[in-house]
DOMAR-678337 format. One record per residue: residue number from 0; residue in three letters; z negated, x negated, y negated of N, C-alpha, C, O in turn. Coordinates in steps of 0.2 Angstrom, whole numbers. Atoms other than C-alpha are relative to their C-alpha. Example, Ala and Ser with C-alpha at 12.3 -4.5 7.8 and 13.67 -1.06 7.14 Angstrom:
REM DOMAR-678337
{0, 'ALA', {0, -4, 6}, {-39, -62, 22}, {0, -4, -6}, {-3, -9, -5}},
{1, 'SER', {1, 4, 6}, {-36, -68, 5}, {-3, 4, -5}, {-4, 1, -11}},
REM end
This chain:
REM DOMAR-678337
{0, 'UNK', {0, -4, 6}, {0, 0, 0}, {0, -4, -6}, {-4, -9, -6}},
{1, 'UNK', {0, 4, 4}, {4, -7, -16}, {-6, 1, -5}, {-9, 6, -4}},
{2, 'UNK', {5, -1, 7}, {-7, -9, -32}, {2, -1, -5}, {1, -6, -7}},
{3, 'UNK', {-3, 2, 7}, {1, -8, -48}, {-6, 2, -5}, {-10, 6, -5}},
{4, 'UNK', {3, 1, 3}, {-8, -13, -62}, {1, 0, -8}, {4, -5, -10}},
{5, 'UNK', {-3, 1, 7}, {-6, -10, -81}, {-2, -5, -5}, {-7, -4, -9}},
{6, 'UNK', {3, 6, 5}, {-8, -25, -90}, {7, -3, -6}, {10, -9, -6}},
{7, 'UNK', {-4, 1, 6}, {5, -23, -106}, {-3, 1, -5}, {0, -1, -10}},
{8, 'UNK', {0, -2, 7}, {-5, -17, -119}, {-2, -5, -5}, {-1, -11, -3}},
{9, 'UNK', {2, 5, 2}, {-11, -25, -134}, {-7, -1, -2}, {-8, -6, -6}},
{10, 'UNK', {7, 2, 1}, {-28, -26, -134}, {-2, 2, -8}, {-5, -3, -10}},
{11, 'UNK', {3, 2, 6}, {-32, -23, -152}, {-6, -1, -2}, {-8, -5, -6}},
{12, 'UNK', {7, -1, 0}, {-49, -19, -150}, {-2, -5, 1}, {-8, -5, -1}},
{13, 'UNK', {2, 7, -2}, {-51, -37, -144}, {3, -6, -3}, {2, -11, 0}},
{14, 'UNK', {-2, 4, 0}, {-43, -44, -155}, {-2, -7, 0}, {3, -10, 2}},
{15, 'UNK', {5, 5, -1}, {-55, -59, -157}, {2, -5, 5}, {0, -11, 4}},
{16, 'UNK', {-3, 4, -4}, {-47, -65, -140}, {8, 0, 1}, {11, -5, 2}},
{17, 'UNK', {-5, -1, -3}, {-31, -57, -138}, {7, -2, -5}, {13, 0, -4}},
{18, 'UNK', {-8, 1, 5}, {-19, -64, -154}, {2, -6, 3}, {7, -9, 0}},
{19, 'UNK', {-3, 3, -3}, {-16, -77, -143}, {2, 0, 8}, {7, -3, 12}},
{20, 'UNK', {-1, -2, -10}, {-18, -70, -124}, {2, 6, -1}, {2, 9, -7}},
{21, 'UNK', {0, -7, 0}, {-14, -55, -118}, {-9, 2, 5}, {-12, -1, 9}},
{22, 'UNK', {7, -3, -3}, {-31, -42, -113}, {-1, -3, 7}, {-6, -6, 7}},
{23, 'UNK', {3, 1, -7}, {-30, -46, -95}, {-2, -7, 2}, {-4, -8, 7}},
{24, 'UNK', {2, 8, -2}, {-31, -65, -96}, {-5, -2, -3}, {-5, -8, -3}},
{25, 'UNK', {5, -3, 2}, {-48, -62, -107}, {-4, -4, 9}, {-2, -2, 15}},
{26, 'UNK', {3, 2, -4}, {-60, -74, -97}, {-7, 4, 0}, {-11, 4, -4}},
{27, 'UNK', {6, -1, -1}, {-74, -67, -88}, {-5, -5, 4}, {0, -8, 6}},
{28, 'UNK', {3, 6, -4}, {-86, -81, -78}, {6, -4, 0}, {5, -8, 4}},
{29, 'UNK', {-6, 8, -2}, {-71, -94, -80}, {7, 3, 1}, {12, 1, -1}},
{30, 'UNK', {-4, 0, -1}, {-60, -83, -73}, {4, 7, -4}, {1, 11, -8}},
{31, 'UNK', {-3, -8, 6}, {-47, -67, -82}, {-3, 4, 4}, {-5, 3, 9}},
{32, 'UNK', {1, -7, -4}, {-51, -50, -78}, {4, 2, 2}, {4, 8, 4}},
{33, 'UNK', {-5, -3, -6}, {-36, -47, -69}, {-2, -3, 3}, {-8, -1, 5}},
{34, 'UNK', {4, 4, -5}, {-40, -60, -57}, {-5, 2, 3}, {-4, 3, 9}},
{35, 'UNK', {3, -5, -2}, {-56, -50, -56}, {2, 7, 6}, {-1, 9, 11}},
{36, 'UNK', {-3, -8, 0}, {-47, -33, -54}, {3, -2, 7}, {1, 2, 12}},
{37, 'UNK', {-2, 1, -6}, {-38, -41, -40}, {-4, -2, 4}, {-4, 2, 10}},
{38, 'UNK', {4, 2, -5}, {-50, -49, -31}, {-4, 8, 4}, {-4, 9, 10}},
{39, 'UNK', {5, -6, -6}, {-60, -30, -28}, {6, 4, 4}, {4, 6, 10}},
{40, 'UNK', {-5, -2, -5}, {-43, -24, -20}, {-1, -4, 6}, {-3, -2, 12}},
{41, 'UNK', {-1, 7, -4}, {-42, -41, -12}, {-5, 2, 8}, {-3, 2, 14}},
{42, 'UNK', {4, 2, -3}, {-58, -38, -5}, {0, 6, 7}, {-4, 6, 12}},
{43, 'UNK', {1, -5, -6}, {-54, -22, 6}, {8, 0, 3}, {11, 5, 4}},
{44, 'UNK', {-8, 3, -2}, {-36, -29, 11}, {5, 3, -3}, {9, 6, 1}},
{45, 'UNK', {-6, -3, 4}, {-25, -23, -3}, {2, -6, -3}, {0, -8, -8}},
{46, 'UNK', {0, 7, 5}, {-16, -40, -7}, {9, 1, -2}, {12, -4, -5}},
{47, 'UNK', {-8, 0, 5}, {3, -33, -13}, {-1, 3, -6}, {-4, 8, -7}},
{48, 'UNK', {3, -2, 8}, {1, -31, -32}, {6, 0, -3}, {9, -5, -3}},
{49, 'UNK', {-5, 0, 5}, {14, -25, -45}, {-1, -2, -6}, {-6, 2, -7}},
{50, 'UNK', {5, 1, 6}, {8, -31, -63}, {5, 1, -6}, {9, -3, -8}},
{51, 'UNK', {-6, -2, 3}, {16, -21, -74}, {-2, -3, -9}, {-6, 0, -14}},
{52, 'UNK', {0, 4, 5}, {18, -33, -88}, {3, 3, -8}, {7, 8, -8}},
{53, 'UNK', {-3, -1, 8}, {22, -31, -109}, {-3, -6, -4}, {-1, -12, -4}},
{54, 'UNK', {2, 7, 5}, {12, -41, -123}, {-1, -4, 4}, {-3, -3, 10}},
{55, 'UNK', {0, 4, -5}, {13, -57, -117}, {0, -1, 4}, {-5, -5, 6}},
{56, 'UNK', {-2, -2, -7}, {18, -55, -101}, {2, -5, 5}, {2, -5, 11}},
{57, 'UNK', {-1, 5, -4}, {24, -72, -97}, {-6, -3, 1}, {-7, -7, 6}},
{58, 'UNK', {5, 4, -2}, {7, -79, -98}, {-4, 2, 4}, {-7, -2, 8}},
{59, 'UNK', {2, -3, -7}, {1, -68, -86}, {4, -5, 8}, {1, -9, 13}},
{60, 'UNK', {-2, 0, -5}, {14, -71, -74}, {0, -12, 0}, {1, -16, 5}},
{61, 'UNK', {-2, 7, 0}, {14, -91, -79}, {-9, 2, 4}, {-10, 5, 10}},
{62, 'UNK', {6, 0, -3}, {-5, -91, -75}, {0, 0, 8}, {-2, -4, 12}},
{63, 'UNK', {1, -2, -8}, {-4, -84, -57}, {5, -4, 3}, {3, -6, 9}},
{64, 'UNK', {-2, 6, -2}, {10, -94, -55}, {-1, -7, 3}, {1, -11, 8}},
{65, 'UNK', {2, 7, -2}, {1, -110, -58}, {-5, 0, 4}, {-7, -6, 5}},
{66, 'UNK', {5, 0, -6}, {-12, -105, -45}, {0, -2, 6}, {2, 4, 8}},
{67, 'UNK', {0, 2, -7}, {-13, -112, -28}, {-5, 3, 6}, {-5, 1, 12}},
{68, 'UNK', {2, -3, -4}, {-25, -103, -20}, {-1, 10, 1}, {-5, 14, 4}},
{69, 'UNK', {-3, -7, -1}, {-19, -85, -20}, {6, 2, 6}, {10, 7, 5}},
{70, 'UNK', {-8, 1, -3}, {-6, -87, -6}, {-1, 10, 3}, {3, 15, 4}},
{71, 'UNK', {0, -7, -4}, {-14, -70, 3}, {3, 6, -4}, {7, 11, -1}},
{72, 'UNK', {-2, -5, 6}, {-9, -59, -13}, {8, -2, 0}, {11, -7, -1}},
{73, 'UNK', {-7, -2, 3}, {8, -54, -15}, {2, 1, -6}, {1, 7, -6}},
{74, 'UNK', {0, -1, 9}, {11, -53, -34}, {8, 2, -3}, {11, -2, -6}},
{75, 'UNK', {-5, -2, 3}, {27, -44, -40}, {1, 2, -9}, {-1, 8, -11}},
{76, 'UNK', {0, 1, 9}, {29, -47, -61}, {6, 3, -3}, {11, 0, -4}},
{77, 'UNK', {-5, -4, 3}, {39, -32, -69}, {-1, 1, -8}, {-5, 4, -11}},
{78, 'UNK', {1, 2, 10}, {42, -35, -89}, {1, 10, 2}, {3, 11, 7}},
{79, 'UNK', {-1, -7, 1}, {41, -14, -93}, {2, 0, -9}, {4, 5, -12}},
{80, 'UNK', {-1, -2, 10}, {43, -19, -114}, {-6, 2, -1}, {-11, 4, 2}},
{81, 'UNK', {6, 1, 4}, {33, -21, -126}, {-2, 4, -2}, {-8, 2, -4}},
{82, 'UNK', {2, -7, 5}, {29, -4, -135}, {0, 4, 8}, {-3, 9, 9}},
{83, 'UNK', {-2, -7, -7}, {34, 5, -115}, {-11, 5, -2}, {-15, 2, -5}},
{84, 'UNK', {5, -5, 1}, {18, 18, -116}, {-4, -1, 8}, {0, -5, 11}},
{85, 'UNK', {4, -1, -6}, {6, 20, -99}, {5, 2, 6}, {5, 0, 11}},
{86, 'UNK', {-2, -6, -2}, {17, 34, -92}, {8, -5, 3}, {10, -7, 9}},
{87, 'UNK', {-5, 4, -1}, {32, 23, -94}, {3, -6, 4}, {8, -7, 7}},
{88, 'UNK', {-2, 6, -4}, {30, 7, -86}, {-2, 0, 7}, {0, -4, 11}},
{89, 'UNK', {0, -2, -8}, {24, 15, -70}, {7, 4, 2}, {10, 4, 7}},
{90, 'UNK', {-7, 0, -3}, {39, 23, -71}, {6, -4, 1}, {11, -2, 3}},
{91, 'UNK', {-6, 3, -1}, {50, 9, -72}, {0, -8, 7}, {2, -13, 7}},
{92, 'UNK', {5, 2, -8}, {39, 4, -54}, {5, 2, 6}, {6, 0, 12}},
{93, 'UNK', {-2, -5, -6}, {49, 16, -46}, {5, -2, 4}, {6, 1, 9}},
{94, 'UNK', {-5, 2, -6}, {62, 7, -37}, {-5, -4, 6}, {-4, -6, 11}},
{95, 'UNK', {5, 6, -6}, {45, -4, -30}, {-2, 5, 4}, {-2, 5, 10}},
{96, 'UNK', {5, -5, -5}, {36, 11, -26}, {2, 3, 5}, {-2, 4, 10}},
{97, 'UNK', {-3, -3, -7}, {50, 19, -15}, {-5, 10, 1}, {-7, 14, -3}},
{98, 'UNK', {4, -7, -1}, {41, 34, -7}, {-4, -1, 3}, {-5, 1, 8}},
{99, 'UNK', {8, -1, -5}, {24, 29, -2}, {-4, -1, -4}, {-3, -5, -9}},
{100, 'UNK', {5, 1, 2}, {9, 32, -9}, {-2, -6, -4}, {-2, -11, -1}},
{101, 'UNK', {3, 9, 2}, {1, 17, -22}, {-9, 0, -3}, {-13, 4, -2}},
{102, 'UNK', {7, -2, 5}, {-15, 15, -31}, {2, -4, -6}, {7, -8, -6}},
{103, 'UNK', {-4, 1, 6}, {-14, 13, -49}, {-9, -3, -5}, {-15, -1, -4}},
{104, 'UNK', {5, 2, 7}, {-27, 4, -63}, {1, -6, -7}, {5, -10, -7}},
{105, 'UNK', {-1, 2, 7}, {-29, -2, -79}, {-3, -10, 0}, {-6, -12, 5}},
{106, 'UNK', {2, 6, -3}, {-30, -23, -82}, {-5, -1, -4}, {-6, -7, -6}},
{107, 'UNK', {5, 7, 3}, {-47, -23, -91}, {-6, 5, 2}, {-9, 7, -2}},
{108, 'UNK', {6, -3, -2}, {-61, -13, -80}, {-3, -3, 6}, {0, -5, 11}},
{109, 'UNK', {3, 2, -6}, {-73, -17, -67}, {-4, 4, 4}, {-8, 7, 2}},
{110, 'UNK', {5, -5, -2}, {-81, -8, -54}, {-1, -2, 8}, {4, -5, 11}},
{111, 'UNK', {0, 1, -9}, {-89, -9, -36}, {3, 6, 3}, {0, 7, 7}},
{112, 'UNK', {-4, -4, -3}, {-77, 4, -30}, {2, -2, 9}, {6, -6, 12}},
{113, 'UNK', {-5, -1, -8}, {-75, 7, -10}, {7, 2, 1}, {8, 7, 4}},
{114, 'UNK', {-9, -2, -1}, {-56, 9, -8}, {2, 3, 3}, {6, 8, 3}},
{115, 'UNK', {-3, -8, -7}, {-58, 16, 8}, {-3, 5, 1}, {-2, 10, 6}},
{116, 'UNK', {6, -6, 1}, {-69, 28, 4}, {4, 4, -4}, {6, 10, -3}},
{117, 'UNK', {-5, -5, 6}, {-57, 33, -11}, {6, 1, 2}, {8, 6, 0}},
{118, 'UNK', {-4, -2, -4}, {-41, 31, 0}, {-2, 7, 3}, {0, 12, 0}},
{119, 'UNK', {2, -6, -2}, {-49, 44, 11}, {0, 6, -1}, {2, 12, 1}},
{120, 'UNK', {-2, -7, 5}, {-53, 55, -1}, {4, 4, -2}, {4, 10, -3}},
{121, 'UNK', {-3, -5, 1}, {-39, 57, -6}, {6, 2, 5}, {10, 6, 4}},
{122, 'UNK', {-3, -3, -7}, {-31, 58, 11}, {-1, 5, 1}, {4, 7, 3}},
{123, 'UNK', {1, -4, -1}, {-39, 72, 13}, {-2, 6, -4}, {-7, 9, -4}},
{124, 'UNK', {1, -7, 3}, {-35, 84, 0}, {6, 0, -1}, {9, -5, 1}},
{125, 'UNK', {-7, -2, 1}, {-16, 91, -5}, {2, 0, -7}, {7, 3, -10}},
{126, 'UNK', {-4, -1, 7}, {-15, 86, -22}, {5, -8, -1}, {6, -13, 3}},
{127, 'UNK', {-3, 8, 1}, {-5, 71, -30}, {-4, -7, -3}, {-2, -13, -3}},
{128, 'UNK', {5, 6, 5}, {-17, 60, -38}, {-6, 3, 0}, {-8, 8, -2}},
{129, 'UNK', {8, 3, 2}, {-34, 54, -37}, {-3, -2, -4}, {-5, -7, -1}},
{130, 'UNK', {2, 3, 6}, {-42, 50, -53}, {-10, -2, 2}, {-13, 2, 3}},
{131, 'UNK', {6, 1, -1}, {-60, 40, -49}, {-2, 2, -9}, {2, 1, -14}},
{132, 'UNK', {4, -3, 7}, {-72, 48, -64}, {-5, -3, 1}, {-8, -4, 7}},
{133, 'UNK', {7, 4, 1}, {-88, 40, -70}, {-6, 3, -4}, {-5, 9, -7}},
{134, 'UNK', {3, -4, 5}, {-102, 44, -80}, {-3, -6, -4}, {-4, -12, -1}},
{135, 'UNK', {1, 5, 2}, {-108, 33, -94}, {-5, 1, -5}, {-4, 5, -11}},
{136, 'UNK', {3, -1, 4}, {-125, 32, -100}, {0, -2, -9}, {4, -6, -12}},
{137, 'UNK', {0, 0, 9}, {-129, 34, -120}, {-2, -8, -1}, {-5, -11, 3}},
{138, 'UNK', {2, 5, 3}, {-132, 19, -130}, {-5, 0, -4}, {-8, -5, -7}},
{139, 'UNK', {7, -3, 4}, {-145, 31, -139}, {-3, 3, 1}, {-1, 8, 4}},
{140, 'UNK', {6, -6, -3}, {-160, 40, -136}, {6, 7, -4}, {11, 7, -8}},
{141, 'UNK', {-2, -6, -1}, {-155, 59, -135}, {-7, 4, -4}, {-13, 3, -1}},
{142, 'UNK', {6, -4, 4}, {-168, 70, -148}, {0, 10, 3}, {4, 14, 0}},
{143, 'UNK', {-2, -8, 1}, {-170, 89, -143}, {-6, 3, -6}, {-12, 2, -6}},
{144, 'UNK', {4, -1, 7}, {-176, 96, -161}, {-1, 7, 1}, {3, 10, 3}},
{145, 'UNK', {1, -5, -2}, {-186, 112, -161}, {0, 2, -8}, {4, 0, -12}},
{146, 'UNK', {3, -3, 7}, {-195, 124, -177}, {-2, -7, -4}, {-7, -11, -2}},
{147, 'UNK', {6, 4, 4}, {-199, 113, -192}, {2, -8, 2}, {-3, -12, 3}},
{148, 'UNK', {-2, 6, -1}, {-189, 98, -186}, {-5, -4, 5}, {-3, -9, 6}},
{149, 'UNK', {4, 4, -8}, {-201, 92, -171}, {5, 0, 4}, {10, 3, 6}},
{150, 'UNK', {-3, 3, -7}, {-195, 85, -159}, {-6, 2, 7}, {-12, 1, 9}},
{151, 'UNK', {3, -4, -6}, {-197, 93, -143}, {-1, -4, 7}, {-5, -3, 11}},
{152, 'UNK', {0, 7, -5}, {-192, 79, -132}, {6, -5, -1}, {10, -3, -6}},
{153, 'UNK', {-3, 7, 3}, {-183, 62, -133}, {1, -2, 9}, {-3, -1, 14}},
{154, 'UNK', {-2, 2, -5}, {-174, 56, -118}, {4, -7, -2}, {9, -8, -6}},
{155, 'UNK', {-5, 10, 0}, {-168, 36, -118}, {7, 1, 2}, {8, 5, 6}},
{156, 'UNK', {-8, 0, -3}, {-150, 34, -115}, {0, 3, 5}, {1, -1, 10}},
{157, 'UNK', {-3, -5, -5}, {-147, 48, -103}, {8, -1, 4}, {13, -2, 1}},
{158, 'UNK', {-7, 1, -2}, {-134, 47, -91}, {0, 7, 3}, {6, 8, 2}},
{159, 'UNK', {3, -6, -4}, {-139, 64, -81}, {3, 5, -7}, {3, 5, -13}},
{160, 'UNK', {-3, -4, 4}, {-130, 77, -87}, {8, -1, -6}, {12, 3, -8}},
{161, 'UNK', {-8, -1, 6}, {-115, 69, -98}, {6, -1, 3}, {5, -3, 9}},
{162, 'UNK', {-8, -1, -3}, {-97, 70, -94}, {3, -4, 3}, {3, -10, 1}},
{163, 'UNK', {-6, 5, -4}, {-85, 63, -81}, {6, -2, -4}, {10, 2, -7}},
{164, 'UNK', {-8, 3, 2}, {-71, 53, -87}, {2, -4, 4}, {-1, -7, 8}},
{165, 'UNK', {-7, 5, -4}, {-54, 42, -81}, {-6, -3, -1}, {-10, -4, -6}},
{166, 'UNK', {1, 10, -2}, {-62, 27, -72}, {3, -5, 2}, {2, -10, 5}},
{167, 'UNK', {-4, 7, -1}, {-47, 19, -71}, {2, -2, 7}, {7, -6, 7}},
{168, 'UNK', {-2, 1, -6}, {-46, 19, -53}, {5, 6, 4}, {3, 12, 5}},
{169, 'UNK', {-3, -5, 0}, {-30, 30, -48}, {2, -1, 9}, {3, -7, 11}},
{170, 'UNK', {-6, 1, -6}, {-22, 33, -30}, {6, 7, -1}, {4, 13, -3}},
{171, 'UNK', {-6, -4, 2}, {-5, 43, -33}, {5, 0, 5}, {7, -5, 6}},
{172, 'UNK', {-5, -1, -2}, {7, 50, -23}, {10, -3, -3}, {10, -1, -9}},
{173, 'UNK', {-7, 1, 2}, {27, 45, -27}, {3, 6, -4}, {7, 5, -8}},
{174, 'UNK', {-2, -6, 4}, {29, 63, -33}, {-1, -1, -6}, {1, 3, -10}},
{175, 'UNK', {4, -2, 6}, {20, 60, -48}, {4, -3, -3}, {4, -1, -9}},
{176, 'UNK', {-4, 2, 6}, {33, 50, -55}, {5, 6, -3}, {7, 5, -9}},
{177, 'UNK', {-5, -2, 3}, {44, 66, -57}, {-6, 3, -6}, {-6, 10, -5}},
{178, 'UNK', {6, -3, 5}, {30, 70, -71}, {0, -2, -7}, {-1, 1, -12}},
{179, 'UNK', {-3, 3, 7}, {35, 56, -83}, {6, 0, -3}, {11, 0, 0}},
{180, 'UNK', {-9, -4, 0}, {50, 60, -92}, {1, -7, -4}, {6, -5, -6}},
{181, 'UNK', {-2, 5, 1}, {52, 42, -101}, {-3, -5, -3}, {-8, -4, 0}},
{182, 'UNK', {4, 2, 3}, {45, 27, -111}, {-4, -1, -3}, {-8, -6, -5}},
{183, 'UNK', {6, -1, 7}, {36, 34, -122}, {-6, 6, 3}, {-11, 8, -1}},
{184, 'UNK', {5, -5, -4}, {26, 46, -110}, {-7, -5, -1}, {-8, -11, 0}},
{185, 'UNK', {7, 4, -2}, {8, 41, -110}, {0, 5, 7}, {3, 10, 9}},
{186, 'UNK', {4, 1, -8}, {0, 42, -91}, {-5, 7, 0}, {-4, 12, 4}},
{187, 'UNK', {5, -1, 1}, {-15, 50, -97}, {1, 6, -2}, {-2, 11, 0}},
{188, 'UNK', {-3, -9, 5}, {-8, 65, -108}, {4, 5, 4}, {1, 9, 8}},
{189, 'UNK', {-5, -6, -3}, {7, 76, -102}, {0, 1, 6}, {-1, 7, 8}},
{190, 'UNK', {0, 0, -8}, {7, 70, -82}, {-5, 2, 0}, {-5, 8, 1}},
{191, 'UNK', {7, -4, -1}, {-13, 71, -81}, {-1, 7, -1}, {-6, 11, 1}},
{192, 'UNK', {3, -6, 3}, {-14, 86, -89}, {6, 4, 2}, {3, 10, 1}},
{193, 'UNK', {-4, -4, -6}, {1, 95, -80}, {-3, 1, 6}, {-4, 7, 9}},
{194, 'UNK', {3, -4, -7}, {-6, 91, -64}, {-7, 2, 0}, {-9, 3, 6}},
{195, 'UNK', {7, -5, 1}, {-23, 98, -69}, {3, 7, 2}, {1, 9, 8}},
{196, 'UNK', {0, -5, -1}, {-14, 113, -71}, {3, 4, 5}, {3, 10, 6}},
{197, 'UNK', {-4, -3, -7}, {-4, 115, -56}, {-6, 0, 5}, {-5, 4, 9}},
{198, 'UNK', {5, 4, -5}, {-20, 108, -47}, {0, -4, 6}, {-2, -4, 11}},
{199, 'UNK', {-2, 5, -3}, {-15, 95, -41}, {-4, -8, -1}, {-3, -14, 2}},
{200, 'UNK', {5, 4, 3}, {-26, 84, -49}, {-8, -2, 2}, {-11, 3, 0}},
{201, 'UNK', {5, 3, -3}, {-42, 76, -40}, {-3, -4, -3}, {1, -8, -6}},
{202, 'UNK', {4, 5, 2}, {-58, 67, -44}, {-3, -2, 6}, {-3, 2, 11}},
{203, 'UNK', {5, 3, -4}, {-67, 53, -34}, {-5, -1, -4}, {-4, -6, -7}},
{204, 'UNK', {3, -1, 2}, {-82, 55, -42}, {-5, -10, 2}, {-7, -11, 8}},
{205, 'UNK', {1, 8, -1}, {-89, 34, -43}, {-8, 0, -2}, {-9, 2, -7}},
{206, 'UNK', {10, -1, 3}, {-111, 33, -45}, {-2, -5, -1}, {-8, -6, -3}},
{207, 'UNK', {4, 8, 2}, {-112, 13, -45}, {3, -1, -5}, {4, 2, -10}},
{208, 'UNK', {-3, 5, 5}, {-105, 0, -55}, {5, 1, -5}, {10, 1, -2}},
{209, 'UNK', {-8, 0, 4}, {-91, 2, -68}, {-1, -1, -8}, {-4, 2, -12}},
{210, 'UNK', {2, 0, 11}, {-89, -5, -85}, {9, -3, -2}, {12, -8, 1}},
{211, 'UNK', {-6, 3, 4}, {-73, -7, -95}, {0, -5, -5}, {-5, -4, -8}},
{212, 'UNK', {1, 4, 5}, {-70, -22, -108}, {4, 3, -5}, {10, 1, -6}},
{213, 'UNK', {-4, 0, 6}, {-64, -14, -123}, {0, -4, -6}, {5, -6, -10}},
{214, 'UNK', {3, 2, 8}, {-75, -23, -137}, {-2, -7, 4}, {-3, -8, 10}},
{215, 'UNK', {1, 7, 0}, {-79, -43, -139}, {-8, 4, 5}, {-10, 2, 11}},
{216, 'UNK', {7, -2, -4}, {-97, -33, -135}, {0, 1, 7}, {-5, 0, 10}},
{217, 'UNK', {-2, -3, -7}, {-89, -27, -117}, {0, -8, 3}, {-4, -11, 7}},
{218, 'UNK', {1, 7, -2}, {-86, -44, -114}, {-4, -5, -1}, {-4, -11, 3}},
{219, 'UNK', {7, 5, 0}, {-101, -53, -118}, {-3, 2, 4}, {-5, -3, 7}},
{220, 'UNK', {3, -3, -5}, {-109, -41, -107}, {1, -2, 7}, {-4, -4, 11}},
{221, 'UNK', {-3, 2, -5}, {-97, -43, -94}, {-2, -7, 4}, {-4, -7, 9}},
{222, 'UNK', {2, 7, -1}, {-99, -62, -93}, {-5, -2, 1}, {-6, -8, 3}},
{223, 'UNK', {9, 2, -2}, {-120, -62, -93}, {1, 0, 6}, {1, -5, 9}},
{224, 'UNK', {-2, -3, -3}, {-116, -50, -78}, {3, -5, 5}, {-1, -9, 9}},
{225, 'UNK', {-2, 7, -4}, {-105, -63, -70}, {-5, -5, 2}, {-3, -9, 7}},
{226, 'UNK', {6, 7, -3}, {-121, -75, -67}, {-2, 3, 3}, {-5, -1, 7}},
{227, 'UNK', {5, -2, -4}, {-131, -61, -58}, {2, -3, 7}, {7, -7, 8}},
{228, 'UNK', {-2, 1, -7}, {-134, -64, -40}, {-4, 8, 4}, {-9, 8, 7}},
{229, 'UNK', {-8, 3, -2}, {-125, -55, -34}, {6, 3, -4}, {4, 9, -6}},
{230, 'UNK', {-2, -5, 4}, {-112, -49, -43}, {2, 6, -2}, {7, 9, 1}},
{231, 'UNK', {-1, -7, -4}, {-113, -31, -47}, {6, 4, 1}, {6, 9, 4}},
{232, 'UNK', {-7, -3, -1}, {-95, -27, -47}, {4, -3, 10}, {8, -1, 14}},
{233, 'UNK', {-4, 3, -5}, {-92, -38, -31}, {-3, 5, 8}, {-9, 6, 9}},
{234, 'UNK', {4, -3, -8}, {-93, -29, -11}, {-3, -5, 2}, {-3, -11, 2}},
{235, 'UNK', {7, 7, -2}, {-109, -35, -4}, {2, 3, 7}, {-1, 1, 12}},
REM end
């Protein structure tokens, strides 16, 4: 099963790292978070990878190039353009994809993710896609205010209770591509939210690990994280 992976955008949020790299080659412990990203595939025998390349897309593909101990991983390096949208560059996958099933993820998040757990999952339901959903505690206490401005109770960053969102981990059927209709599709808009309404749309509901690096601050985090023992994103 392939893994294609969206690593064109351009990061701006980061910019701090990325006016010279591109987002996914942003070092965590030493090494990029794609490298990361792959290793957790890696780690349940997923080693054929598409990387669906844009900003700076040769440094990607130069990096991995110059690695010598990667031989297990298959790596196929597809330029999608530089503005192509989410929606877009997995469409222009599709002669890789053929008709089999793929999993699908973004090149700057992390998570302890079972694979075969989330395969499964969606082996056995009848929709087209899988979207792993997370939940993410507050960064603020929570106030509930009564009569006369009292406060009634105070909850520390709450995670209990707030909403599921994309965690970034997708498996997809080949049909989904007839969903994107060109370059400029985003992923996340028109296709997601069509097959919502068809119901074809599926959550794997994820309760451990998962953190995205959006911000310099994502990344600093990310990288303390990297010295635990043992790593929380890696299969133990």
């Amino acid at each position: 099963m392939k893994v294609l992976i969206l690593a064109g955008g351009f990061g701006t949020r980061l910019s701090e790292e990325t006016d010279l790299i591109p987002k996914p080659l942003v070092k965590i412990g030493g090494k990029p978070i794609l490298w990361h990203i792959m290793k957790l595939y890696s780690a349940f025998g997923f080693n054929d990878f598409v990387i669906l390349l844009g900003y700076k897309g040769d440094l990607i593909e130069e990096y991995f190039l110059n690695q010598q101990n990667l031989f297990n991983w298959d790596i196929t390096f597809l330029d999608t353009g530089l503005k192509t949208d989410t929606g877009g560059r997995i469409k222009r996958a599709e002669n890789l994809i053929g008709n089999q099933a793929f999993m699908l993820t973004y090149g700057d998040g992390l998570a302890r993710i079972d694979f075969e757990d989330l395969l499964s999952f969606h082996n056995n339901h009848d929709g087209l896609v899988t979207m792993t959903s997370v939940q993410l505690a507050s960064r603020f206490g929570i106030l509930e205010i009564g009569e006369n401005n009292q406060v009634t109770q105070f909850k520390e960053k709450p995670k209990e209770n707030e909403a599921w969102i994309n965690g970034g981990f997708f498996v997809c059927e080949p049909e989904v591509l007839k969903y994107i209709k060109n370059d400029s599709t985003t992923f996340e808009k028109d296709p997601l939210t069509n097959l919502s309404y068809e119901g074809k749309l599926f959550t794997y509901r994820h309760r451990g690990f998962w953190k995205c690096m959006d911000t310099l601050r994502d990344k600093r985090e990310l990288d303390k994280l990297s010295n635990n023992s043992p790593i929380p994103w890696l299969k133990q």
